[in-house]
Backbone and ligand atoms as CSV (ligand in chain L), in Angstrom:
chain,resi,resn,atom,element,x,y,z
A,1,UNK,N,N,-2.567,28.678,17.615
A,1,UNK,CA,C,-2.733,27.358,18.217
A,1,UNK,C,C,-3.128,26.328,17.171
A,2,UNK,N,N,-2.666,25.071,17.375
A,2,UNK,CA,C,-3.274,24.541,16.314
A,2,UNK,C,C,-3.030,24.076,15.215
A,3,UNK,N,N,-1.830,24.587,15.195
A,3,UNK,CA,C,-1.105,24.859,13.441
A,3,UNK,C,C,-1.224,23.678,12.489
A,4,UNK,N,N,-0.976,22.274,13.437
A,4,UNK,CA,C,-1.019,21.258,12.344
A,4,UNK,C,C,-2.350,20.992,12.006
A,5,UNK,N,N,-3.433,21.730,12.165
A,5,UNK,CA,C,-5.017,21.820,11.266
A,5,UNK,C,C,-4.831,22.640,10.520
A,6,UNK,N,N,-4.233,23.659,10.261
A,6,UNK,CA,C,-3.962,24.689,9.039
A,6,UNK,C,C,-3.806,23.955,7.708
A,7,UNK,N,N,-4.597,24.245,7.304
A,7,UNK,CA,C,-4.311,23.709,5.226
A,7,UNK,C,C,-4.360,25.290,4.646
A,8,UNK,N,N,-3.200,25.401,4.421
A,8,UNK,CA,C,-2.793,27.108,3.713
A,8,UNK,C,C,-2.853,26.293,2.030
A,9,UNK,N,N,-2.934,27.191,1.233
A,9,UNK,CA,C,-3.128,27.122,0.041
A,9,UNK,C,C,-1.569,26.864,-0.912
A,10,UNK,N,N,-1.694,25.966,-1.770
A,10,UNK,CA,C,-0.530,25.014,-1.754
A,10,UNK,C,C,0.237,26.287,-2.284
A,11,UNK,N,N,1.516,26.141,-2.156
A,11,UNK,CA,C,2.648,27.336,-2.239
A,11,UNK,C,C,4.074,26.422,-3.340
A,12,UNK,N,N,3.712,26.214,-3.708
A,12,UNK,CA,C,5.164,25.563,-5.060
A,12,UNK,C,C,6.076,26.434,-5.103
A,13,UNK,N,N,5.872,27.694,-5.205
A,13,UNK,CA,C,6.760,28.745,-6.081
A,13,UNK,C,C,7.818,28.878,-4.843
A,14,UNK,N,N,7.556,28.511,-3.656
A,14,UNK,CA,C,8.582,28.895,-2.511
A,14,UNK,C,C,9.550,27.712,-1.813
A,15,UNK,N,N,10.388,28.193,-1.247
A,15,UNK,CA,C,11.153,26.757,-1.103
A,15,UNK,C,C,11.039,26.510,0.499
A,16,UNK,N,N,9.954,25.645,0.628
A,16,UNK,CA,C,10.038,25.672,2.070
A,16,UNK,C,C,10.500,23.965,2.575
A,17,UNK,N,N,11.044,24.028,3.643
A,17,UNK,CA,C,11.421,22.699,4.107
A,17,UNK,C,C,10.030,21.805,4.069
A,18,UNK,N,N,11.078,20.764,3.165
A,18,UNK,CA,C,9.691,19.545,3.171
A,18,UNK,C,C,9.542,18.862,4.511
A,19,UNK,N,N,8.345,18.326,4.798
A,19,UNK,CA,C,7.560,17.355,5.552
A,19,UNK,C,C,8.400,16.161,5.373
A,20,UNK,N,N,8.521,15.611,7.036
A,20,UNK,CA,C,9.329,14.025,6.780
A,20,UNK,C,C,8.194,13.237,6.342
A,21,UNK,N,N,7.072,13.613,6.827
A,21,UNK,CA,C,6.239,12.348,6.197
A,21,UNK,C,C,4.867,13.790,5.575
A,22,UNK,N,N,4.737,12.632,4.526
A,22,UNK,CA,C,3.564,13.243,3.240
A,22,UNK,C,C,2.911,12.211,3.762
A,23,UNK,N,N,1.743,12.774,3.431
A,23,UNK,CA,C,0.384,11.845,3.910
A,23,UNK,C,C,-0.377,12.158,2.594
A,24,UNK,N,N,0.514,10.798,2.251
A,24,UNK,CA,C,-0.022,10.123,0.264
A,24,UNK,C,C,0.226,9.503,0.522
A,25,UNK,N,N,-0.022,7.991,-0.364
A,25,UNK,CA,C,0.557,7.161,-0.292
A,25,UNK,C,C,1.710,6.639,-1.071
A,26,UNK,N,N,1.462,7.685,-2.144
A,26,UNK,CA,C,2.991,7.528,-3.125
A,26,UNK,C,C,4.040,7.235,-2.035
A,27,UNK,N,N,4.111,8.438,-1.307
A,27,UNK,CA,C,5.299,8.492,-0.947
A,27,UNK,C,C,5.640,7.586,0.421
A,28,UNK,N,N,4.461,6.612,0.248
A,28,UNK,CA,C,5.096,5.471,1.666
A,28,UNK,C,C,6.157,4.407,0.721
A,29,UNK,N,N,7.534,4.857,1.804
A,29,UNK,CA,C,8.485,4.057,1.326
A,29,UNK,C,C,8.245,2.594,1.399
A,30,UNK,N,N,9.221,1.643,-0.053
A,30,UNK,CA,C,8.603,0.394,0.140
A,30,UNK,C,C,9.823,-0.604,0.915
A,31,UNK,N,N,11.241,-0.258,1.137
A,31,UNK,CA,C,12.418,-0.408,1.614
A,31,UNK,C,C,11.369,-0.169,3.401
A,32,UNK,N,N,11.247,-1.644,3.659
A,32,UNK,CA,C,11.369,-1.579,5.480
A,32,UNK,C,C,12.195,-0.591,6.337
A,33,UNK,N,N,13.753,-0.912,5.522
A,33,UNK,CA,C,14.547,0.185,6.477
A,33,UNK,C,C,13.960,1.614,6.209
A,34,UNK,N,N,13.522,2.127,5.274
A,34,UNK,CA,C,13.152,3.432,5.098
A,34,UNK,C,C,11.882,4.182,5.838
A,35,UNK,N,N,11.351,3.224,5.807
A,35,UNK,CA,C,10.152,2.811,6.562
A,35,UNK,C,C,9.911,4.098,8.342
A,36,UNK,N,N,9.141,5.016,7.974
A,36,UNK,CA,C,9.128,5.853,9.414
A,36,UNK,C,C,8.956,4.943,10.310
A,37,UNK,N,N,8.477,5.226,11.311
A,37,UNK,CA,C,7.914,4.101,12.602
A,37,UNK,C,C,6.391,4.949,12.462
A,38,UNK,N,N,5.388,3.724,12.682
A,38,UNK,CA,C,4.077,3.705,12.707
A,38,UNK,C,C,3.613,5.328,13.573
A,39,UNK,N,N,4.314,5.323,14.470
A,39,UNK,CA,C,3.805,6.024,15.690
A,39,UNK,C,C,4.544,7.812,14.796
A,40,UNK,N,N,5.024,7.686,14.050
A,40,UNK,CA,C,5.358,9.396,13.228
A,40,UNK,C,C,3.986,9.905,12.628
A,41,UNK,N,N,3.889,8.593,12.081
A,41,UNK,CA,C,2.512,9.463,11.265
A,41,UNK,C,C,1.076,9.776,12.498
A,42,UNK,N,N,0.362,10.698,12.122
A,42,UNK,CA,C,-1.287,10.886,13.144
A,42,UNK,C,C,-1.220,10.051,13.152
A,43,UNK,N,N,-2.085,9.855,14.722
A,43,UNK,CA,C,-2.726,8.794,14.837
A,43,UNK,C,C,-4.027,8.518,14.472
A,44,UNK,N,N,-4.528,9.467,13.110
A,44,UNK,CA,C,-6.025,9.059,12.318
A,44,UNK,C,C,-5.447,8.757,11.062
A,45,UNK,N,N,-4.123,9.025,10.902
A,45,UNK,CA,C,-3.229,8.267,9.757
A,45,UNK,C,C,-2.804,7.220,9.893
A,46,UNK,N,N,-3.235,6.436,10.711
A,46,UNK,CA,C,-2.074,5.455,10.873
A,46,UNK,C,C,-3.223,4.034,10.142
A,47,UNK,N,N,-4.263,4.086,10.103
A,47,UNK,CA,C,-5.642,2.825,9.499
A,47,UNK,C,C,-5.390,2.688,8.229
A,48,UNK,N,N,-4.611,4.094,7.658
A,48,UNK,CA,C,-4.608,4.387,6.118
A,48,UNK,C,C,-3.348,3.810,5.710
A,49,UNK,N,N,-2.014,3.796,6.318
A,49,UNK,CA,C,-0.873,3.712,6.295
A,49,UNK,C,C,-1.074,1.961,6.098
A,50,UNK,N,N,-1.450,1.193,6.890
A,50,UNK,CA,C,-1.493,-0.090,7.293
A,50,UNK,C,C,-2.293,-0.398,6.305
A,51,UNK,N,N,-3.368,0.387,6.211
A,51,UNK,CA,C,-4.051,-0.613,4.838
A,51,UNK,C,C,-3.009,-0.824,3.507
A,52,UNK,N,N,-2.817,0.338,3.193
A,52,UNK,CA,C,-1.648,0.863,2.130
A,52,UNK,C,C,-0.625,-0.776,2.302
A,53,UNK,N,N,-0.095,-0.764,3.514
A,53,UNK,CA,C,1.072,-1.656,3.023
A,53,UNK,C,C,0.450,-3.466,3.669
A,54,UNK,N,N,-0.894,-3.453,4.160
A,54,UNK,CA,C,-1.439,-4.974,4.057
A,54,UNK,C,C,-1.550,-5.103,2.684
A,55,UNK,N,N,-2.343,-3.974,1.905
A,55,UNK,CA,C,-2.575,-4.146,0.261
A,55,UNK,C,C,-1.321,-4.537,-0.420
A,56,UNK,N,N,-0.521,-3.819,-0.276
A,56,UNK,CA,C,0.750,-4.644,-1.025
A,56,UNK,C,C,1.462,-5.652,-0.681
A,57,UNK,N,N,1.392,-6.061,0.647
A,57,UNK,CA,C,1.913,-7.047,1.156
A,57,UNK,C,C,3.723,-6.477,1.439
A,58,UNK,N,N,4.374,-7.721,2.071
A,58,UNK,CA,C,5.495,-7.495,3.266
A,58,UNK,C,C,6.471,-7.101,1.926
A,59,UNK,N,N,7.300,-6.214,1.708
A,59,UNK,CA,C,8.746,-6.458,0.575
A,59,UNK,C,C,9.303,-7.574,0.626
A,60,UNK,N,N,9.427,-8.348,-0.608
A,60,UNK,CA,C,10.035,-9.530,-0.635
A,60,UNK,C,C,10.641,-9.542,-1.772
A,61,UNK,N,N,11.648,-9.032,-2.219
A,61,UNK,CA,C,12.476,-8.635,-2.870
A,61,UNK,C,C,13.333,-9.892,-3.460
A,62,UNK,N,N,13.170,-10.973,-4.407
A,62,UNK,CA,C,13.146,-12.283,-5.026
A,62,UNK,C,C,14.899,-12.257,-5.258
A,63,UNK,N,N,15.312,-11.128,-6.346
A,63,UNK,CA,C,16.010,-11.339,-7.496
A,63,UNK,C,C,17.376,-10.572,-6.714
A,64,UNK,N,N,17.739,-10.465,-5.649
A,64,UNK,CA,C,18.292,-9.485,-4.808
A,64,UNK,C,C,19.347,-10.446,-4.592
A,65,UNK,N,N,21.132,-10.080,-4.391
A,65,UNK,CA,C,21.768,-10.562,-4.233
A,65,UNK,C,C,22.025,-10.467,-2.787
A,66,UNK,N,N,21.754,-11.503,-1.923
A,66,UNK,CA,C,21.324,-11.537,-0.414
A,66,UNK,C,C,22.866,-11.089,-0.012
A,67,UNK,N,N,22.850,-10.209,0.681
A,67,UNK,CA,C,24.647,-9.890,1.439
A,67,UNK,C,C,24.837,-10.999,2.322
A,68,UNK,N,N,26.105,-11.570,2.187
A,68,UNK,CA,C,26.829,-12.433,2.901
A,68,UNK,C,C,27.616,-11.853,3.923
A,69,UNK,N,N,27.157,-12.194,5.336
A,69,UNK,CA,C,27.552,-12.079,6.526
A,69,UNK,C,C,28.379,-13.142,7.329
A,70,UNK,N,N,29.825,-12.987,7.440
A,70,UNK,CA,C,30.056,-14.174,8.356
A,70,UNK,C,C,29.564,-14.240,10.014
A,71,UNK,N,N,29.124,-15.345,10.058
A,71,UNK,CA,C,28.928,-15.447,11.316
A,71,UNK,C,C,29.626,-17.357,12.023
A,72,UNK,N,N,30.016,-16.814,13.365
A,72,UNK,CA,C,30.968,-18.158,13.523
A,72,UNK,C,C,31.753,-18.837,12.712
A,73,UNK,N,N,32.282,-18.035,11.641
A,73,UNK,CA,C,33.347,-18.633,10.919
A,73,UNK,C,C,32.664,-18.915,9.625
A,74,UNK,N,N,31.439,-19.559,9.431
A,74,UNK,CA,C,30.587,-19.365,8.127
A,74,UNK,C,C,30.697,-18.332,7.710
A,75,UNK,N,N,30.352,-18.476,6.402
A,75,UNK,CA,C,29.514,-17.052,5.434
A,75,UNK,C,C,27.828,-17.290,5.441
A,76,UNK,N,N,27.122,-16.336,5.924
A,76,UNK,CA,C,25.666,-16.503,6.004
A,76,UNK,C,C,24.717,-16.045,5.031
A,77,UNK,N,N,23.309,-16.106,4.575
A,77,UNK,CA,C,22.804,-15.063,4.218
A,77,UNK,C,C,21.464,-15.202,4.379
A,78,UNK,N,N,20.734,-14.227,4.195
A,78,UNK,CA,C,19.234,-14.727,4.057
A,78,UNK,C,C,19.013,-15.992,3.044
A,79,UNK,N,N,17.737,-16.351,3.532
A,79,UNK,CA,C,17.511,-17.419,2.660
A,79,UNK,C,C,15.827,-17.430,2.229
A,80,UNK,N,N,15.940,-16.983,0.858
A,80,UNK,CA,C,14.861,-16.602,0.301
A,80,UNK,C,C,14.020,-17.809,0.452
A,81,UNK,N,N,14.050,-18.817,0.811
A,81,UNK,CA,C,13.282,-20.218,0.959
A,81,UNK,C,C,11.772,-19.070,1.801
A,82,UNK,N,N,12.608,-18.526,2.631
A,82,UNK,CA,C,11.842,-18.241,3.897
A,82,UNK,C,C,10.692,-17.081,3.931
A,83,UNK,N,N,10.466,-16.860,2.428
A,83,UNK,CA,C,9.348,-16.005,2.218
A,83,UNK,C,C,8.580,-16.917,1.909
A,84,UNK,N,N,8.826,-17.981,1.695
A,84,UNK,CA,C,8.107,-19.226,1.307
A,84,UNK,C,C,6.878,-19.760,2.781
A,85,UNK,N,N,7.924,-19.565,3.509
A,85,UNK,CA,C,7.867,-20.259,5.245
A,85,UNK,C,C,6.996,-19.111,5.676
A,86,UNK,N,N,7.424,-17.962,5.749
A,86,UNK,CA,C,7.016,-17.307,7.018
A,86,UNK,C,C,6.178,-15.334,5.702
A,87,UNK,N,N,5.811,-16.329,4.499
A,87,UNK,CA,C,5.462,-15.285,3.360
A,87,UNK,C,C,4.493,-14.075,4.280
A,88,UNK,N,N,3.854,-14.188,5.150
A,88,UNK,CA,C,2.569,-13.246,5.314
A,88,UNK,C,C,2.975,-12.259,6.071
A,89,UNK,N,N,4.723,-12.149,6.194
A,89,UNK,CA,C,4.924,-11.430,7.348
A,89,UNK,C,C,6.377,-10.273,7.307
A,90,UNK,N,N,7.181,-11.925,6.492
A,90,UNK,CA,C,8.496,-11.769,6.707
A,90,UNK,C,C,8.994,-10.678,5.106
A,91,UNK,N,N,9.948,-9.700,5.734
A,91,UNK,CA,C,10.386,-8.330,5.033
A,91,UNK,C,C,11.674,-8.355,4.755
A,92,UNK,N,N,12.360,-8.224,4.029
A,92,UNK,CA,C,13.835,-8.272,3.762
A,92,UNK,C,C,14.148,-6.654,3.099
A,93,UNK,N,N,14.464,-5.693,3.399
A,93,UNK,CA,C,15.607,-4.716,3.183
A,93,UNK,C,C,16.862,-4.568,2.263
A,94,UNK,N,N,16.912,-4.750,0.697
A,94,UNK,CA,C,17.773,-4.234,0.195
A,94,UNK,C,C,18.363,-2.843,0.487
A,95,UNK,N,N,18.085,-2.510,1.106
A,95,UNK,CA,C,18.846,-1.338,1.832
A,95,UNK,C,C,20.125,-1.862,2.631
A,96,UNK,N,N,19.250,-2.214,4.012
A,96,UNK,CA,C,20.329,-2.488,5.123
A,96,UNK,C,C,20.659,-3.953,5.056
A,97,UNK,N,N,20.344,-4.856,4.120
A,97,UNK,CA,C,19.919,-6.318,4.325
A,97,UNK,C,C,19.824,-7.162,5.805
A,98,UNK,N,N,18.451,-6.481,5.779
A,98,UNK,CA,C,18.113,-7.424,7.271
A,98,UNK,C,C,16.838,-7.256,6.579
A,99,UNK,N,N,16.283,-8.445,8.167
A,99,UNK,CA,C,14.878,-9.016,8.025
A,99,UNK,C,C,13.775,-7.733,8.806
A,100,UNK,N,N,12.555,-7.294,8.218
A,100,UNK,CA,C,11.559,-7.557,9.117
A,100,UNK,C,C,10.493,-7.672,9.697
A,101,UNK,N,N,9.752,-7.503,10.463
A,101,UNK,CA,C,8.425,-7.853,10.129
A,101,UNK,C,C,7.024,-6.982,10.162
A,102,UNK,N,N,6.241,-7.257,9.021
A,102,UNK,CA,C,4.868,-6.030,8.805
A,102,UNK,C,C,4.385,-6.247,9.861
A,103,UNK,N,N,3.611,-7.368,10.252
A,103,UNK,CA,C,2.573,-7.157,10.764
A,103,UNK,C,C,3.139,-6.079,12.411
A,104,UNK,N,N,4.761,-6.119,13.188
A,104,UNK,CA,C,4.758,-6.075,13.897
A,104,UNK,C,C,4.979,-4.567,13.415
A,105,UNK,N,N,5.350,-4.269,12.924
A,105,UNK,CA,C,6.186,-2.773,12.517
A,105,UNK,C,C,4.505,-2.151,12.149
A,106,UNK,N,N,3.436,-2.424,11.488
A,106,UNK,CA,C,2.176,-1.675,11.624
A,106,UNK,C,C,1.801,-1.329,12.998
A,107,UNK,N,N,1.803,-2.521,14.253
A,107,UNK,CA,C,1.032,-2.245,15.221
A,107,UNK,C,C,2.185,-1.411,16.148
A,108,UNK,N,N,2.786,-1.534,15.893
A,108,UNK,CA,C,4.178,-1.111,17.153
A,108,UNK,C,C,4.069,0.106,17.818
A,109,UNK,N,N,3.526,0.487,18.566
A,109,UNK,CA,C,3.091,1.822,18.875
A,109,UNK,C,C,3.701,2.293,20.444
A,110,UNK,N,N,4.062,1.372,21.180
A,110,UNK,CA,C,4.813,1.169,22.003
A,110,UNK,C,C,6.260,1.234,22.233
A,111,UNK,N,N,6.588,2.331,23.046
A,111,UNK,CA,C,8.353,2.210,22.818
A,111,UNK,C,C,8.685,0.998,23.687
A,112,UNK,N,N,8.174,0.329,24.345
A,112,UNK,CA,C,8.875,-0.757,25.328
A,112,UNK,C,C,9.512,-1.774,23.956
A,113,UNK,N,N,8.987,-1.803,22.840
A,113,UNK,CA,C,9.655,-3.407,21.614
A,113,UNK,C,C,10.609,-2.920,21.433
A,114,UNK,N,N,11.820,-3.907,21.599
A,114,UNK,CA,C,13.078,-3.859,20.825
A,114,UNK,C,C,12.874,-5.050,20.053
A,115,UNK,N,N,12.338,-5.737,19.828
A,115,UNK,CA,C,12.691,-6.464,18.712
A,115,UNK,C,C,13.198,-6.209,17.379
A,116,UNK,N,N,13.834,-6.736,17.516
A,116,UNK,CA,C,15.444,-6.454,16.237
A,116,UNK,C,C,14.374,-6.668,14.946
A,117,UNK,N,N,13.532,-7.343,14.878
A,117,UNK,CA,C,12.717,-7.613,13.595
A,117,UNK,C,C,11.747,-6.061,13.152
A,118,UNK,N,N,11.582,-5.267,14.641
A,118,UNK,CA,C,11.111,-4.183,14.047
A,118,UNK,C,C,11.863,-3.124,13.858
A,119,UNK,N,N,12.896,-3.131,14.932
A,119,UNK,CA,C,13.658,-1.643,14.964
A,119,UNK,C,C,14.658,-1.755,13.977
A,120,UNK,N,N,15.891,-2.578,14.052
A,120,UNK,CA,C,17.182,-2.450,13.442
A,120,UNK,C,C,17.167,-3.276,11.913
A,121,UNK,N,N,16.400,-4.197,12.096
A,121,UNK,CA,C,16.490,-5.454,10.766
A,121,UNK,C,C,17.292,-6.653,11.353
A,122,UNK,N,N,16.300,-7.764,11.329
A,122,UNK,CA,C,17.387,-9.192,11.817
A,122,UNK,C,C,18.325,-9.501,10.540
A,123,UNK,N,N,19.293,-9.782,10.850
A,123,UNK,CA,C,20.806,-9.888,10.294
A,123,UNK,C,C,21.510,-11.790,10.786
A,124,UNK,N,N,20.643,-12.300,11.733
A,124,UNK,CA,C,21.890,-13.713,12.368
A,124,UNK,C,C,20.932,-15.065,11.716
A,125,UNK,N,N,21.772,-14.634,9.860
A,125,UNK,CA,C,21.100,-15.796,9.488
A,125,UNK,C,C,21.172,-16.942,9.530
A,126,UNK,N,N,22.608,-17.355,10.889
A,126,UNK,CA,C,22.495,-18.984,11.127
A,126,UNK,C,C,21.116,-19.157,12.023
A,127,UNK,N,N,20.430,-18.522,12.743
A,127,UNK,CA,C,19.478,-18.840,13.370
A,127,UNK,C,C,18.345,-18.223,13.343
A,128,UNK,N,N,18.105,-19.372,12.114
A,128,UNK,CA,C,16.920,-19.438,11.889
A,128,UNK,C,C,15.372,-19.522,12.993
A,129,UNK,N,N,15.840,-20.380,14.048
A,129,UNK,CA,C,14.851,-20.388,15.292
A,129,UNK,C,C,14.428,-19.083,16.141
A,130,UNK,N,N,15.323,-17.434,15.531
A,130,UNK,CA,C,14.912,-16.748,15.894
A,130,UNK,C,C,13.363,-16.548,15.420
A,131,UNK,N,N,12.911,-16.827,13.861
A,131,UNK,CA,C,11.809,-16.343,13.220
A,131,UNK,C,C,10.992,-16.815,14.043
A,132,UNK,N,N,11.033,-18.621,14.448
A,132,UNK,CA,C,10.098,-19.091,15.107
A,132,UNK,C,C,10.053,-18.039,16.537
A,133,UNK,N,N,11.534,-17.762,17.150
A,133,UNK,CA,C,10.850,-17.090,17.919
A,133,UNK,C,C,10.104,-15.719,18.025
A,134,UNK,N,N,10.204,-15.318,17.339
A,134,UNK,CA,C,9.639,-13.971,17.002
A,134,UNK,C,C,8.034,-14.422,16.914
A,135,UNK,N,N,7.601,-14.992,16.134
A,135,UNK,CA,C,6.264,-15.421,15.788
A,135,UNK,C,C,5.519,-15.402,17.254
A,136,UNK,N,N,6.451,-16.353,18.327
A,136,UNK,CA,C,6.179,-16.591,19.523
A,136,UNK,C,C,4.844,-17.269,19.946
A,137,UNK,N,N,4.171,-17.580,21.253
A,137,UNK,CA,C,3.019,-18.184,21.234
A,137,UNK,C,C,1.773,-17.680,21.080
A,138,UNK,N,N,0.275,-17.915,21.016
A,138,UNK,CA,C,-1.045,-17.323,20.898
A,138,UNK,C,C,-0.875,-15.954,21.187
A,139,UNK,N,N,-0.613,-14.997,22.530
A,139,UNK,CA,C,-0.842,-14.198,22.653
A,139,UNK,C,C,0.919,-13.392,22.851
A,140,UNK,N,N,1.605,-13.754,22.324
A,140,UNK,CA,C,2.724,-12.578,21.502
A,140,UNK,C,C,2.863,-11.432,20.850
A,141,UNK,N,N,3.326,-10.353,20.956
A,141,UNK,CA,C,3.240,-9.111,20.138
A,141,UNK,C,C,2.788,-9.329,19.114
A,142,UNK,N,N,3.626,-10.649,17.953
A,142,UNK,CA,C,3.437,-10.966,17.113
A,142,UNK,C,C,2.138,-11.277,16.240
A,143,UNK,N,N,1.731,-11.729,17.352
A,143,UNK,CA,C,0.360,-12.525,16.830
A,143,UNK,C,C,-0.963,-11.822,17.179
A,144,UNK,N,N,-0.627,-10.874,18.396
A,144,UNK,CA,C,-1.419,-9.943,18.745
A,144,UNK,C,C,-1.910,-8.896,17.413
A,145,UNK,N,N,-0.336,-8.653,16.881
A,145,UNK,CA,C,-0.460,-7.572,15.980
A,145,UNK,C,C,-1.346,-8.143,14.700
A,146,UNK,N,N,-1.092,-9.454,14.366
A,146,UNK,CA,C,-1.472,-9.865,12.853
A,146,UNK,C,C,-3.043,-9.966,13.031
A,147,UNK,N,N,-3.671,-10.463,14.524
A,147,UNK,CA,C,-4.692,-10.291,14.443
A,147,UNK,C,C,-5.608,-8.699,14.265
A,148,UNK,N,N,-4.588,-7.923,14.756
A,148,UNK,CA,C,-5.453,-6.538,14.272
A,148,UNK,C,C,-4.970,-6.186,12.712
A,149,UNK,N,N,-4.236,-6.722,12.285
A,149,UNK,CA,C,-4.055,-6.811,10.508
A,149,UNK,C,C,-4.937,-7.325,10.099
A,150,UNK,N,N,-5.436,-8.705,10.524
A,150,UNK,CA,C,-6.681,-9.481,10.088
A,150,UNK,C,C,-7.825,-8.554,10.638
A,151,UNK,N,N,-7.991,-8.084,11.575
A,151,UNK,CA,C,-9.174,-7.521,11.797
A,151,UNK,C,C,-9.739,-6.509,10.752
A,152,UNK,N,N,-7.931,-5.735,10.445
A,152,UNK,CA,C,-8.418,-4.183,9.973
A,152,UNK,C,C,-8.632,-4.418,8.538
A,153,UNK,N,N,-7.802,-5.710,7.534
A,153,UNK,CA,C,-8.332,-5.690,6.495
A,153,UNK,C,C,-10.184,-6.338,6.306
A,154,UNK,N,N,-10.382,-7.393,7.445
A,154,UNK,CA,C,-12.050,-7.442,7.515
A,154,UNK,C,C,-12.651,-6.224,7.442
A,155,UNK,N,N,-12.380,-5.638,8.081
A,155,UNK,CA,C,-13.222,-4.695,8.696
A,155,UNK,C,C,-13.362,-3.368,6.948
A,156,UNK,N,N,-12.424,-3.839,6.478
A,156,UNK,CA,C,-12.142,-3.089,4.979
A,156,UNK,C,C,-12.875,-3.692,4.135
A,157,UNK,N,N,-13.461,-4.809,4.251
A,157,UNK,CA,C,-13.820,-5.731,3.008
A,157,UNK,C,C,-15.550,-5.405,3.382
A,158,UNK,N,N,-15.501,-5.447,4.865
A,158,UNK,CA,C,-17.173,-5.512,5.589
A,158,UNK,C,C,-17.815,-3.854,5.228
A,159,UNK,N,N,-16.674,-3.105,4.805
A,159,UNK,CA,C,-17.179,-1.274,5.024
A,159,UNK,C,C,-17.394,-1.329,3.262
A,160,UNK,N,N,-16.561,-1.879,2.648
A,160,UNK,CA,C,-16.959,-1.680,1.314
A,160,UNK,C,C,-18.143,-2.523,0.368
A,161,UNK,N,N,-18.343,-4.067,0.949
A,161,UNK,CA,C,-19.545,-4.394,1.053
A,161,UNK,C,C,-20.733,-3.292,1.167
A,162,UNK,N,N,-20.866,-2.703,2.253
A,162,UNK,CA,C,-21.728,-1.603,2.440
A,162,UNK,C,C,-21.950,-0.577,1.891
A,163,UNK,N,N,-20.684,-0.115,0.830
A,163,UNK,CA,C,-20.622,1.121,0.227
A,163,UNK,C,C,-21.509,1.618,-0.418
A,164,UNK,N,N,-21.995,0.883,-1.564
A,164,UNK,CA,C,-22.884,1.360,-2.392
A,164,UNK,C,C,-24.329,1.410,-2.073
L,1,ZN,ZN,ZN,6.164,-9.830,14.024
């Protein structure tokens, strides 16, 4: 019973199927799309995970040749302006090139979100008024979530204050 409390004594010499998720932080991918969903890792892993990627902040990948998507007859693409605009949040994917967003993809623990910003990557870069909507009003997923980002890095700054 039990098994995932077992710590057996590390075994190298054998070839056993790796773990989808290592619980290091090396190995938290920095590609959004690569990105597990919050809810894979424990849930006494998950304070550690979020600190890990508030500390580094959202991927914003500068020097990246944004893929051009037509949409309505345009050619589209991201528009790096918009790490500028929406910097504390907004994630871009050289992988899949879509958008999306930390703060929501930390708290997301809920299967009811489809928001395209957490699951698939936003891609419809004529509309731009999606970001605004995503952000949404005071009490939005969105904003819900950033406040427990703000909480959990306080609450990091208030525990290490105390440390010594
Ligand atoms: Zn969000």
């Amino acid at each position: 019973m039990e098994k995932f409390l077992e710590r057996g004594p590390p075994n190298a010499s054998t070839s056993q199927p790796s773990k989808r998720i290592e619980v290091c932080p090396r190995k938290y991918p920095d590609d959004p799309a690569f990105q597990p969903k919050i809810t894979e890792y424990p849930p006494n892993d998950r304070d550690e995970v979020r600190r890990y990627y508030l500390q580094k902040g959202p991927s914003q990948p500068k020097t990246v040749d944004f893929k051009q998507v037509e949409m309505s007859g345009l050619m589209c693409k991201f528009n790096p302006s918009w790490f500028k605009e929406f910097g504390s949040w907004l994630e871009y994917s050289e992988h899949d090139g879509g958008a999306y967003c930390l703060y929501c993809y930390l708290f997301n623990e809920s299967k009811k979100s489809g928001d395209t910003f957490i699951t698939e990557g936003f891609k419809s870069w004529n509309k731009k008024d999606r970001l605004l909507r995503h952000i949404g009003g005071p009490n939005s997923f969105h904003n819900q979530a950033m406040k427990k980002c703000d909480a959990l890095e306080n609450k990091k700054i208030f525990n290490s204050n105390l440390a010594y």
